[in-house]
C-alpha positions as CSV (number, residue, x, y, z in Angstrom):
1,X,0.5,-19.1,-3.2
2,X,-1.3,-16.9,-0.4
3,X,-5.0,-15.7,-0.9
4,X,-4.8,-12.7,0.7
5,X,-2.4,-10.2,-1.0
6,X,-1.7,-6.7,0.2
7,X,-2.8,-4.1,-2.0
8,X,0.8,-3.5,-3.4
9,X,1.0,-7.1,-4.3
10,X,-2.7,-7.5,-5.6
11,X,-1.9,-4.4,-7.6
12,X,0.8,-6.1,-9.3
13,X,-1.6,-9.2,-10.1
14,X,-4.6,-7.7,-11.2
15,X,-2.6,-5.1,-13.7
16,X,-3.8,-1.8,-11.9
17,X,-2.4,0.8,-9.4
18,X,-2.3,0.5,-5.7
19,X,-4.6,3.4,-4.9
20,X,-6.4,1.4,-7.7
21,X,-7.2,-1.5,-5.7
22,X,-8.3,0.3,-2.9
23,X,-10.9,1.9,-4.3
24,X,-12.1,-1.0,-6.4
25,X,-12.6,-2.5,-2.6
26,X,-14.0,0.7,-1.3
27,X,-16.3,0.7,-4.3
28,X,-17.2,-3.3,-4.3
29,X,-17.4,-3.6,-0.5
30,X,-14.1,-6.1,-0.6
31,X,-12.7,-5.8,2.9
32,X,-9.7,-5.1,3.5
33,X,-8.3,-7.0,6.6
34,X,-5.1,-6.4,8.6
35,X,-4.2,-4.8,5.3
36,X,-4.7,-7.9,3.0
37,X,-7.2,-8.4,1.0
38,X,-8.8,-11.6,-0.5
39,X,-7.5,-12.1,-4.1
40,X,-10.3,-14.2,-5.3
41,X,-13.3,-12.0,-3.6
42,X,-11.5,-8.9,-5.0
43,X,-10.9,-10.2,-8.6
44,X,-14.0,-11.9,-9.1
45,X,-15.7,-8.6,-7.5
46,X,-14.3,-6.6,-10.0
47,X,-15.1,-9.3,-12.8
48,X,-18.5,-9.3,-11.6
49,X,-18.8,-5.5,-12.1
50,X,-17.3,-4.9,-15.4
51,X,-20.3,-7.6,-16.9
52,X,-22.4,-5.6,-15.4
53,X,-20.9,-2.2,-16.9
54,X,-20.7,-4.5,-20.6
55,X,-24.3,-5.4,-20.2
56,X,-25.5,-1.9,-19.2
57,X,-23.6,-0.3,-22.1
58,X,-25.5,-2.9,-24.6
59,X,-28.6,-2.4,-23.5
């Protein structure tokens, strides 16, 4: 299983749209290299931010 996905392929794995993904990276400063991006950086990224956008809606 490769690590790093192209965004059509991450999209796919993560549950969201292509343009999606991209501007989750563009938004969480994931790189995106030779048009692949890292499946673990990206996904816990976007884990990462969504705690943080729980937390700030509890507070």
């Amino acid at each position: 299983m490769s690590v790093h996905l192209t965004p059509t392929e991450l999209a796919k794995e993560s549950g969201l749209h292509r343009r999606q993904v991209i501007m989750k990276c563009l938004e969480l400063g994931v790189p995106i290299f030779d048009g692949r991006i890292d499946k673990t950086l990206f996904l816990s990224s976007l884990e990462a931010a969504q705690r943080q956008e729980h937390a700030a809606l509890r507070a």
